[in-house]
Biopython code that builds the backbone (N, CA, C, O; Angstrom):
import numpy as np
from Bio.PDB.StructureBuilder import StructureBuilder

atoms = [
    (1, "UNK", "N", (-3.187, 13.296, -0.330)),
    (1, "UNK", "CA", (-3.532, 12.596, 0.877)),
    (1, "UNK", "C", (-4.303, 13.539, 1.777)),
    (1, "UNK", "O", (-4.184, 14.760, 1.670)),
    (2, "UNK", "N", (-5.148, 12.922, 2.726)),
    (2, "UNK", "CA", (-6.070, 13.557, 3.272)),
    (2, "UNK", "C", (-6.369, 13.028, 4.626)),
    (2, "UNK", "O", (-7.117, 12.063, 4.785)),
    (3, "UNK", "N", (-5.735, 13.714, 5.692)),
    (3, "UNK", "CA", (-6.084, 13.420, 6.760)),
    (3, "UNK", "C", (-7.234, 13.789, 7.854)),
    (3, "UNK", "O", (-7.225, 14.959, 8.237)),
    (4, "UNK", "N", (-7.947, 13.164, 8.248)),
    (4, "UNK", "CA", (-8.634, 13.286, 9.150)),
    (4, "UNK", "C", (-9.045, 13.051, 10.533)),
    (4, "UNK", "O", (-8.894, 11.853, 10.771)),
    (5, "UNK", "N", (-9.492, 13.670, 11.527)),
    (5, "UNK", "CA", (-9.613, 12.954, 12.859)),
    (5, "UNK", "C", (-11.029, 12.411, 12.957)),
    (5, "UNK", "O", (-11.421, 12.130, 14.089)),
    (6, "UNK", "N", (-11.710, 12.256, 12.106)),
    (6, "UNK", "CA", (-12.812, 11.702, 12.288)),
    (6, "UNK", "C", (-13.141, 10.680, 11.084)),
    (6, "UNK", "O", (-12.511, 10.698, 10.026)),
    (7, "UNK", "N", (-14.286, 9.711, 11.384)),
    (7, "UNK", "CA", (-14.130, 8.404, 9.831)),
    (7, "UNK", "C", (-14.724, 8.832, 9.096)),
    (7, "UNK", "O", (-15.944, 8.872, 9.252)),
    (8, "UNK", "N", (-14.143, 9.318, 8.019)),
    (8, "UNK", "CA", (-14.596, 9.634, 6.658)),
    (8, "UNK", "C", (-16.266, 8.987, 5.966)),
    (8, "UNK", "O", (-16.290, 7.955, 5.295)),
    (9, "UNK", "N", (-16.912, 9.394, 6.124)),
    (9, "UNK", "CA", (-18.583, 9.011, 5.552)),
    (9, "UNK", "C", (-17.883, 8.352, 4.018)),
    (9, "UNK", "O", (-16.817, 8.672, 3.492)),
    (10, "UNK", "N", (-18.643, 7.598, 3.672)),
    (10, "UNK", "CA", (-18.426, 6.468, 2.561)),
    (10, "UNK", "C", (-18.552, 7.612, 0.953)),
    (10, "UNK", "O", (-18.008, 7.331, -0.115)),
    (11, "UNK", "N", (-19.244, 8.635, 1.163)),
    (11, "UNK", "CA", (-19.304, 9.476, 0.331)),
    (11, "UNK", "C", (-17.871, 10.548, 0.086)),
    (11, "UNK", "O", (-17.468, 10.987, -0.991)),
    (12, "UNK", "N", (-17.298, 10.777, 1.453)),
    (12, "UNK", "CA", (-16.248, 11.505, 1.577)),
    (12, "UNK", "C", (-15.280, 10.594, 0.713)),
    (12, "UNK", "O", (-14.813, 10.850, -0.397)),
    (13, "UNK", "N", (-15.123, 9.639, 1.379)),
    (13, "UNK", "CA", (-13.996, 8.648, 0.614)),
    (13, "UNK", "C", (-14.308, 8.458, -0.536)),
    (13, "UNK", "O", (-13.294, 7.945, -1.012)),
    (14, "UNK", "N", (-15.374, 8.559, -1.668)),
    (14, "UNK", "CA", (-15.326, 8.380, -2.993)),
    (14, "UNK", "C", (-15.062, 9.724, -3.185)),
    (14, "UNK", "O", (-13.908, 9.698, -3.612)),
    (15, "UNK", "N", (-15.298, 10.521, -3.153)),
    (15, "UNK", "CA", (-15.416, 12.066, -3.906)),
    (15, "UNK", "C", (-13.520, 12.430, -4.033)),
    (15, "UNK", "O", (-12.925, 13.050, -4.914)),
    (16, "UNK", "N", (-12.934, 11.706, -2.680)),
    (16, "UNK", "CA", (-11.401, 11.863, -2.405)),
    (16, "UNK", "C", (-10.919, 11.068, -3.543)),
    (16, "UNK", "O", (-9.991, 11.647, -4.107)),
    (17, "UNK", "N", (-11.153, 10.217, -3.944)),
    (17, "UNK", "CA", (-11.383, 8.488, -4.717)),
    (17, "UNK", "C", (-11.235, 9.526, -6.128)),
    (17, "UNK", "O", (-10.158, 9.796, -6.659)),
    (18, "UNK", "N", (-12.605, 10.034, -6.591)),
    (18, "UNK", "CA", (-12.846, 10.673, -7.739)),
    (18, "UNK", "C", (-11.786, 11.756, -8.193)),
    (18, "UNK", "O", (-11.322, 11.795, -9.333)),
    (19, "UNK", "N", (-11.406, 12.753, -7.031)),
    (19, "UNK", "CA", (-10.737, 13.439, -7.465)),
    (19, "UNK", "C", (-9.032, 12.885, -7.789)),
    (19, "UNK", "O", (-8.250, 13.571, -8.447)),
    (20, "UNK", "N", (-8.756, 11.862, -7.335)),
    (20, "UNK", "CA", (-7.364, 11.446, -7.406)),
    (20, "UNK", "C", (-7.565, 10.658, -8.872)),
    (20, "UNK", "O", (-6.594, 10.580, -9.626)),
    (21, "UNK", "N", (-8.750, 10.124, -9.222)),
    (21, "UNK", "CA", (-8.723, 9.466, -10.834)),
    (21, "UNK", "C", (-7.864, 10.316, -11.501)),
    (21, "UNK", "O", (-7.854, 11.539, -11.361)),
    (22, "UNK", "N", (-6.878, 9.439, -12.492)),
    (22, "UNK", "CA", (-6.765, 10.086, -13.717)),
    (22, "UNK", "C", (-5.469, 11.345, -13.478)),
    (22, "UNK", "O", (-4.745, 11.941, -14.276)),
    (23, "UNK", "N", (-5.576, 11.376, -12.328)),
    (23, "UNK", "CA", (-4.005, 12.211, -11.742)),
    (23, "UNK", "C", (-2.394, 11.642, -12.225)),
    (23, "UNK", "O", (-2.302, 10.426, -12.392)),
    (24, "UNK", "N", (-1.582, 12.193, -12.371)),
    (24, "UNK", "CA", (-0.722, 11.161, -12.835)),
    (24, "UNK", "C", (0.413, 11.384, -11.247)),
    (24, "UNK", "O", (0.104, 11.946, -10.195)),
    (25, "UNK", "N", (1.626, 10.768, -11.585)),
    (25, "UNK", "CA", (2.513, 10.584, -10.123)),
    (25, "UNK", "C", (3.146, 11.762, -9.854)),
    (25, "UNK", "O", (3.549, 12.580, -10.682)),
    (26, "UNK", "N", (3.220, 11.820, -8.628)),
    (26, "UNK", "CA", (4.017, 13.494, -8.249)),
    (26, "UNK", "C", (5.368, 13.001, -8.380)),
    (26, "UNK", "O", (6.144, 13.584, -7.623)),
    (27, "UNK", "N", (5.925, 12.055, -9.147)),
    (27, "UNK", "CA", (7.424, 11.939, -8.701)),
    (27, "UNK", "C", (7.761, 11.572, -10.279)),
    (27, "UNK", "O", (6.994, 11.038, -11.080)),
    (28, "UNK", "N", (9.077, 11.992, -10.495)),
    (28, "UNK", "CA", (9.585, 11.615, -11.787)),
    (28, "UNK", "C", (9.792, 9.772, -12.637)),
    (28, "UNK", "O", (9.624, 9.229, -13.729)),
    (29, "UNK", "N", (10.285, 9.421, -11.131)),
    (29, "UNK", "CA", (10.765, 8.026, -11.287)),
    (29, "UNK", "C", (9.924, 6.841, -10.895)),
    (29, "UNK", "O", (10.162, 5.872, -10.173)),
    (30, "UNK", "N", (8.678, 7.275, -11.711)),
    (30, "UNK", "CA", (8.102, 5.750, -11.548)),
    (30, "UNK", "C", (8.302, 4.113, -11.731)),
    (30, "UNK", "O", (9.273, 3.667, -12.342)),
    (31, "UNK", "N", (7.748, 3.649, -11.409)),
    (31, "UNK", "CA", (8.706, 2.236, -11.658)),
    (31, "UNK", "C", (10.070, 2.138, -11.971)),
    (31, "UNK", "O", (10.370, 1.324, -12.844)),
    (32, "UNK", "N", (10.765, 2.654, -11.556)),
    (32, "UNK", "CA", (12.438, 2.419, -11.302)),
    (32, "UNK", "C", (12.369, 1.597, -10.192)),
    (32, "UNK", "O", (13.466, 1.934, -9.747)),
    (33, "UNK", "N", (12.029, 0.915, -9.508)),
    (33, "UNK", "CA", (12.366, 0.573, -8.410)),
    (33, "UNK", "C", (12.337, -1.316, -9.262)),
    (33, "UNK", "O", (12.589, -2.340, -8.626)),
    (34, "UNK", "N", (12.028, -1.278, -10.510)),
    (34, "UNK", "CA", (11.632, -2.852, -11.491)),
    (34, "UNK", "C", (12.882, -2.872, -12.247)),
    (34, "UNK", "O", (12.939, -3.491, -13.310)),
    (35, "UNK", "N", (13.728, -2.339, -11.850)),
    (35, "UNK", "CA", (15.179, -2.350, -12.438)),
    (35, "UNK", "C", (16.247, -1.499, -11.954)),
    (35, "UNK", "O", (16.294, -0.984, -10.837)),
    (36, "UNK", "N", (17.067, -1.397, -12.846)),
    (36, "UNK", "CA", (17.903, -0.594, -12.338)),
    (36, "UNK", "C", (17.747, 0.811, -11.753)),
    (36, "UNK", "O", (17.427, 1.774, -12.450)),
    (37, "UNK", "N", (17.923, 0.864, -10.795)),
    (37, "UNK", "CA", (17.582, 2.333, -9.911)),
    (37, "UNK", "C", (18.748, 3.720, -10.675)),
    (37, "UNK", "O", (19.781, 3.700, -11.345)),
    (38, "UNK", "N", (17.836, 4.815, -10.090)),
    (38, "UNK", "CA", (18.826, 6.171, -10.642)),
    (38, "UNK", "C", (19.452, 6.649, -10.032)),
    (38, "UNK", "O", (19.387, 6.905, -8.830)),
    (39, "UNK", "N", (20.307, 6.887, -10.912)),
    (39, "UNK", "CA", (21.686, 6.898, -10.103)),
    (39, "UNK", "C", (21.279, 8.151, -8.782)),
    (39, "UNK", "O", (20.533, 9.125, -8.877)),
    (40, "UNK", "N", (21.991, 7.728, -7.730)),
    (40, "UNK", "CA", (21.648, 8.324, -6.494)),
    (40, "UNK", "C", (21.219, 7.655, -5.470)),
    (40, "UNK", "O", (21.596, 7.769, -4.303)),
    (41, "UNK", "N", (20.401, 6.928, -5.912)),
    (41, "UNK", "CA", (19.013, 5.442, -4.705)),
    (41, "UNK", "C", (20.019, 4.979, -4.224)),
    (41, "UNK", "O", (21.160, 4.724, -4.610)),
    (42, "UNK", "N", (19.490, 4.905, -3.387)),
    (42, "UNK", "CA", (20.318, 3.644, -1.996)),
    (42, "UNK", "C", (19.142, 2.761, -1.772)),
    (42, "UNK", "O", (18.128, 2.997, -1.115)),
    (43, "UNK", "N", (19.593, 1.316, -2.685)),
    (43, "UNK", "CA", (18.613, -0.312, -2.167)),
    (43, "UNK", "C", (18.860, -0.417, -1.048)),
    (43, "UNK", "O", (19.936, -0.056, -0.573)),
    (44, "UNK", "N", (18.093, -0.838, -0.506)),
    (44, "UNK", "CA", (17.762, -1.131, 0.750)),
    (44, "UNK", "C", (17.192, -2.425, 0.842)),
    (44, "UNK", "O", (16.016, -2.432, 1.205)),
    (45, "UNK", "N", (17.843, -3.784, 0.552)),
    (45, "UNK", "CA", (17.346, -5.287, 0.711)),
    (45, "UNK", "C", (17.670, -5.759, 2.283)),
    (45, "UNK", "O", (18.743, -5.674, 2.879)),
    (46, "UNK", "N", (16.022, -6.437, 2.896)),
    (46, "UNK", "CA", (15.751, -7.198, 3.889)),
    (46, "UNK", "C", (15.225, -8.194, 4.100)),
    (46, "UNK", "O", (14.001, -8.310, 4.045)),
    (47, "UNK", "N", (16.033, -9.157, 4.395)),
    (47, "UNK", "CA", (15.077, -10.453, 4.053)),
    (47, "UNK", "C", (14.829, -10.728, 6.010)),
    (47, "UNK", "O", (15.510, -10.096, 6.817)),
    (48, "UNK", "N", (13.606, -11.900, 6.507)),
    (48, "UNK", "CA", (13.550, -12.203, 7.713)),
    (48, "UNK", "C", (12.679, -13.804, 7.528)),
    (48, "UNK", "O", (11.550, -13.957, 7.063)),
    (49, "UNK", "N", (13.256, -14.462, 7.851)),
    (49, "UNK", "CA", (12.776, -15.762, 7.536)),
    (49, "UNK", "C", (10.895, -16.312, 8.608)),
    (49, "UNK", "O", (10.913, -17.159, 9.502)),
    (50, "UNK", "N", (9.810, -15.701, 8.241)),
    (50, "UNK", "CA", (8.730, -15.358, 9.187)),
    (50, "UNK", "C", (8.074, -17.461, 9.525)),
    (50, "UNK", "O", (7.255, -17.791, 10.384)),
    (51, "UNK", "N", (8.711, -18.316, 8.646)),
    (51, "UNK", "CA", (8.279, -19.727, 8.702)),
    (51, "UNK", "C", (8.677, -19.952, 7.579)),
    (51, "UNK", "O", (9.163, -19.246, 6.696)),
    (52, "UNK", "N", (8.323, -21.484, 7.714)),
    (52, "UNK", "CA", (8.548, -22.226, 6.218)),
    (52, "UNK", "C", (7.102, -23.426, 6.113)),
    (52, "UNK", "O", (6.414, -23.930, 7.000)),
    (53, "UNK", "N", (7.075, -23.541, 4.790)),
    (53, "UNK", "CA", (6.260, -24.722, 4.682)),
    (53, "UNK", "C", (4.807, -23.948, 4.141)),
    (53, "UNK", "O", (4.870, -22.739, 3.922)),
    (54, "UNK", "N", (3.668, -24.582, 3.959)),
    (54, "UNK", "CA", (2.992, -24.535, 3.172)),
    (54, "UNK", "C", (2.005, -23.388, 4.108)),
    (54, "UNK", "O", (1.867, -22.250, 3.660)),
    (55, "UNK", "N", (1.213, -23.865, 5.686)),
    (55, "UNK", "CA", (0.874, -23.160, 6.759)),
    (55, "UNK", "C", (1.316, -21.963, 6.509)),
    (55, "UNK", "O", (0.364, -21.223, 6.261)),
    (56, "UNK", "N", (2.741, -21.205, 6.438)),
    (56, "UNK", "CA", (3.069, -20.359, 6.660)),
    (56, "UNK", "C", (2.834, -19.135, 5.458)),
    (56, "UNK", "O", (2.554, -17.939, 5.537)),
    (57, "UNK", "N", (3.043, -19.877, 4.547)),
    (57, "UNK", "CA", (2.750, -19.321, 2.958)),
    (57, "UNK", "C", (1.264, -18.804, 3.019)),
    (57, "UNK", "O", (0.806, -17.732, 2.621)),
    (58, "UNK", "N", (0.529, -20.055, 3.738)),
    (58, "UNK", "CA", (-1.098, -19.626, 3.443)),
    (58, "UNK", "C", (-1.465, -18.541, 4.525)),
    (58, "UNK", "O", (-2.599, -18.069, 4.440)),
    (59, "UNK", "N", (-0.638, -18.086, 5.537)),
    (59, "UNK", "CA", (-0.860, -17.481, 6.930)),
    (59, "UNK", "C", (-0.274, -15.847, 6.308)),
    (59, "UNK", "O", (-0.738, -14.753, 6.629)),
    (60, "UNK", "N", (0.746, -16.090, 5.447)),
    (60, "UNK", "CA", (1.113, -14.638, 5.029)),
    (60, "UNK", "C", (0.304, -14.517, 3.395)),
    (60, "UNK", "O", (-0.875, -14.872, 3.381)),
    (61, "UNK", "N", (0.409, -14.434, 3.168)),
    (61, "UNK", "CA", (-0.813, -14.588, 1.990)),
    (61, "UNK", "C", (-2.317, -13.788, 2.414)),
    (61, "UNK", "O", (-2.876, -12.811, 1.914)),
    (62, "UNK", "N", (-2.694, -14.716, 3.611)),
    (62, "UNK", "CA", (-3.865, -14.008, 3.687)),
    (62, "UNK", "C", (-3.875, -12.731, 4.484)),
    (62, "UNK", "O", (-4.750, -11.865, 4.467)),
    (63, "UNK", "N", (-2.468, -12.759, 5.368)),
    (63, "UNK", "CA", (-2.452, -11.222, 5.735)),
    (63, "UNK", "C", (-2.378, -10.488, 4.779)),
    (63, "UNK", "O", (-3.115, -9.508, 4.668)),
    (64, "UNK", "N", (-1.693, -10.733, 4.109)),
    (64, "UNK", "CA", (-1.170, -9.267, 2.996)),
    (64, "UNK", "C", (-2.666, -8.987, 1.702)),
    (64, "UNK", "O", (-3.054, -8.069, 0.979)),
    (65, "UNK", "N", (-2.902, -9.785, 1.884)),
    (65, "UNK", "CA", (-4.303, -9.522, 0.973)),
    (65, "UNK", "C", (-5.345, -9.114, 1.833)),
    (65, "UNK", "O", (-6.351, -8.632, 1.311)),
    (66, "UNK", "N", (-5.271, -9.240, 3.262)),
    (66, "UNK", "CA", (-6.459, -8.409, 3.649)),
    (66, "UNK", "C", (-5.561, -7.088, 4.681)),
    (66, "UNK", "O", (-6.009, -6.702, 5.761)),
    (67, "UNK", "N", (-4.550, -6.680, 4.198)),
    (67, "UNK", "CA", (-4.025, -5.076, 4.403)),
    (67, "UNK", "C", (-3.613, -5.659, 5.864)),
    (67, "UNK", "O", (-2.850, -4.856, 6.402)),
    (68, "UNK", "N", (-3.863, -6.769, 6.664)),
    (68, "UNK", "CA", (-3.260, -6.752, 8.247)),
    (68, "UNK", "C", (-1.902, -5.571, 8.468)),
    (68, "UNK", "O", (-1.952, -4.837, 9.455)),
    (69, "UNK", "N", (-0.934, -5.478, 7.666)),
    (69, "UNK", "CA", (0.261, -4.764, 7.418)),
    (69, "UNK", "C", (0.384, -3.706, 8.204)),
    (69, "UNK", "O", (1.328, -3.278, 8.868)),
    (70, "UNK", "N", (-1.288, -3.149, 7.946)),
    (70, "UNK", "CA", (-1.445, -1.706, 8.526)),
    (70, "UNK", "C", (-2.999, -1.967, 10.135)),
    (70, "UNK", "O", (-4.026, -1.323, 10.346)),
    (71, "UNK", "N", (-2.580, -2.794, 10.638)),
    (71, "UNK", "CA", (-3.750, -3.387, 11.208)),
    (71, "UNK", "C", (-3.461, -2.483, 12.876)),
    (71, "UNK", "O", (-3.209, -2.917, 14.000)),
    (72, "UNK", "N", (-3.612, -1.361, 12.440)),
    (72, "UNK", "CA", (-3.583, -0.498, 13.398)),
    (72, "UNK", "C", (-4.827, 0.247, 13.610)),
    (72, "UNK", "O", (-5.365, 0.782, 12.641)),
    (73, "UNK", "N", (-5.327, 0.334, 14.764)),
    (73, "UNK", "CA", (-7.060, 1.082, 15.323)),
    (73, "UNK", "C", (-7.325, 1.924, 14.149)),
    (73, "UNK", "O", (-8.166, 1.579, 13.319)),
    (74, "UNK", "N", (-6.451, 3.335, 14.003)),
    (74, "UNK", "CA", (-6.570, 4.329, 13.784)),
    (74, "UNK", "C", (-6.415, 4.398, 12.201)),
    (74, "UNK", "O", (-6.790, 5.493, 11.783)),
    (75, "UNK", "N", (-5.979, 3.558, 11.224)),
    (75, "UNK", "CA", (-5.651, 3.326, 9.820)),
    (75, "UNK", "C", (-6.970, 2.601, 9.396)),
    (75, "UNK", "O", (-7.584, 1.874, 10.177)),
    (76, "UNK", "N", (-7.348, 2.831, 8.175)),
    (76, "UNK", "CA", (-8.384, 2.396, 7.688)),
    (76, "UNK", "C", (-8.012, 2.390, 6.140)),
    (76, "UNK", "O", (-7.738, 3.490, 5.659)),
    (77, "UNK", "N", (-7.974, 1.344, 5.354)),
    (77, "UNK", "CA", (-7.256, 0.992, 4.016)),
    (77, "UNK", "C", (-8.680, 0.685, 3.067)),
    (77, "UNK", "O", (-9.451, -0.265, 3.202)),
    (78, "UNK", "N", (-8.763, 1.866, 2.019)),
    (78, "UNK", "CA", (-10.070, 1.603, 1.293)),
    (78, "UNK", "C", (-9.241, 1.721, -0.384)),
    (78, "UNK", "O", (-8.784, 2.654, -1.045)),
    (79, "UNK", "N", (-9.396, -0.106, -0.623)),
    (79, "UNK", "CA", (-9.174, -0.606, -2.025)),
    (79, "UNK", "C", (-10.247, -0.118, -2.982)),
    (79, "UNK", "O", (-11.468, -0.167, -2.834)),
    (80, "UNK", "N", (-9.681, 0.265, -3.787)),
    (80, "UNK", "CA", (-11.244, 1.078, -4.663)),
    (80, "UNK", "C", (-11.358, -0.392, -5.744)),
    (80, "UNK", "O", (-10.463, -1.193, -6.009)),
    (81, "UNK", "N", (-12.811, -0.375, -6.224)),
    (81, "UNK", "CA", (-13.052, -1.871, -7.047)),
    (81, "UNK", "C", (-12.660, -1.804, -8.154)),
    (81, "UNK", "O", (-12.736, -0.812, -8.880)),
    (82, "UNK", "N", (-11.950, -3.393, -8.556)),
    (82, "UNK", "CA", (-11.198, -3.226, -10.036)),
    (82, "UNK", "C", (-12.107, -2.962, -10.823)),
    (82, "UNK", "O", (-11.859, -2.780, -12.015)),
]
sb = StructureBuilder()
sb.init_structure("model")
sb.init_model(0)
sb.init_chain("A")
sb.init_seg("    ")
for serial, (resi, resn, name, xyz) in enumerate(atoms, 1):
    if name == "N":
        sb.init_residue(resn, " ", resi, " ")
    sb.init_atom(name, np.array(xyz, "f"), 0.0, 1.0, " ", f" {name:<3s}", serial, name[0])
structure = sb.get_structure()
């Protein structure tokens, strides 16, 4: 990860992009979190009921697919293309 106080030029962000290709995970326990956890984890389940009905489905949907999540000034979320 790479922080900066200034917006990264479109070139900066690929070269950051390039070098993370092909890296594998800094952590042992990947996808454990798709089953049973190791021994130690503490789950942590939260549910919050945000609406119901069809409106509401289509209202969170399109947040979460366009990153709103992090819809803060200073965060900038760059999806690299499938």
């Amino acid at each position: 990860m790479r922080l900066s106080i200034h917006k990264p030029a479109p070139s900066e962000i690929q070269a950051f992009l390039d070098r993370q290709r092909g890296r594998s995970f800094s952590y042992a326990h990947v996808g454990a979190s798709r089953g049973t956890p190791p021994a130690g984890w503490v789950v942590d389940h939260n549910r919050a009921c945000l609406g119901h009905g069809r409106t509401a489905w289509e209202a969170a949907r399109t947040a979460i697919r366009s990153w709103r999540m992090f819809g803060l000034d200073w965060i900038r979320i760059k999806v690299p293309p499938k």
